[in-house]
C-alpha positions in Angstrom: -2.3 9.1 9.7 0.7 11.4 10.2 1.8 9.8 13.5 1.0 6.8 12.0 3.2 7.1 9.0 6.2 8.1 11.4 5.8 5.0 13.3 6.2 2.9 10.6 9.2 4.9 9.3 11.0 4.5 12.8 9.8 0.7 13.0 11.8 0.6 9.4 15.1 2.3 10.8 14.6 -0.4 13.7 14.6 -3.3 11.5 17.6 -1.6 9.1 16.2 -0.3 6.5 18.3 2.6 4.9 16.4 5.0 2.3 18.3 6.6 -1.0 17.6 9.0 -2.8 19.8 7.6 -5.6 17.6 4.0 -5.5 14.4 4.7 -4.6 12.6 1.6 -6.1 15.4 -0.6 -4.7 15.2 -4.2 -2.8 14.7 -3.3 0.6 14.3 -5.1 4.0 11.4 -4.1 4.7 8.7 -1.4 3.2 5.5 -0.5 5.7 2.8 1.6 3.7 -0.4 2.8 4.3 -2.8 2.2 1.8 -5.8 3.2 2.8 -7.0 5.2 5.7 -10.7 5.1 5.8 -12.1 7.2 3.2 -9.7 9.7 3.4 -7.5 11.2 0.7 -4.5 12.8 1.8 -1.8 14.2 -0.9 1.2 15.7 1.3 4.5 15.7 0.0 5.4 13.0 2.4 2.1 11.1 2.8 -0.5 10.4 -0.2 -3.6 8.2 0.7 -4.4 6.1 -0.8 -1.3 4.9 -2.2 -0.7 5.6 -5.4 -0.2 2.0 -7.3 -2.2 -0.1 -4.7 -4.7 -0.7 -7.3 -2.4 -1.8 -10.0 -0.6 -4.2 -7.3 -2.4 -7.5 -6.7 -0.3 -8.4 -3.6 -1.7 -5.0 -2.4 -5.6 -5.6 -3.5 -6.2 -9.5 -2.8 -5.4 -9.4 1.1 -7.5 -5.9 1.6 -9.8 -7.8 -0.4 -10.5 -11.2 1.7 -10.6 -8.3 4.7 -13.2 -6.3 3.2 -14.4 -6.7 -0.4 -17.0 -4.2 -0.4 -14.8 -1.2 0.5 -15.2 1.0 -2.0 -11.1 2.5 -3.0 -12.1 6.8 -2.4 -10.8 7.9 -5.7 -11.3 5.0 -7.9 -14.9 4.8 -7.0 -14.4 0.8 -7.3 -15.3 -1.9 -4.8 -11.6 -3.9 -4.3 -13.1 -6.8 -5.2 -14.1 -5.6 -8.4 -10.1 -4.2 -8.5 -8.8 -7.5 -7.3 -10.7 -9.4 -10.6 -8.9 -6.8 -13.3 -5.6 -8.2 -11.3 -6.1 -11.6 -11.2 -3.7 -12.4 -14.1 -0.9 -10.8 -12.1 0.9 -13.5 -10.2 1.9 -13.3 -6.6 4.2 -15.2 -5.1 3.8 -16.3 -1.8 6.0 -16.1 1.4 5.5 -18.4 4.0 
């Protein structure tokens, strides 16, 4: 997941995306994360599997959902379709 991770932080450079220190929740062009890697939990100071807020983000949940409802989130212990229906009062707006 390492190489991985630098991929997408290269492919984010590519595309312009500048990271601050000063405005880290800021609007960005573009934001490539990996949210779950297999079963695998990984806390590194620059890479923590499974994200940290994936389960409280809908957008995040309902697409892994459709893909594979039955995968069971490694710390949470929860199927994400069982996470997606505590989010379904979030809205999510969709980009076409």
């Amino acid at each position: 997941p390492y190489y991985i991770m630098n991929e997408f932080l290269e492919i984010e450079k590519l595309l312009g995306r500048v990271r601050s220190k000063e405005k880290k929740y800021s609007s960005r062009i573009i934001d490539i994360d990996i949210v779950f890697y297999d079963d695998e939990i990984i806390e590194k100071p620059n890479l923590i599997i499974p994200h940290p807020r994936a389960a409280l983000r809908r957008f995040v949940i309902e697409p892994a959902a459709e893909i594979e409802p039955n995968y069971l989130h490694p710390l949470l212990n929860i199927t994400l379709s069982n996470l997606l229906n505590d989010l379904l009062d979030q809205k999510v707006e969709k980009v076409l």
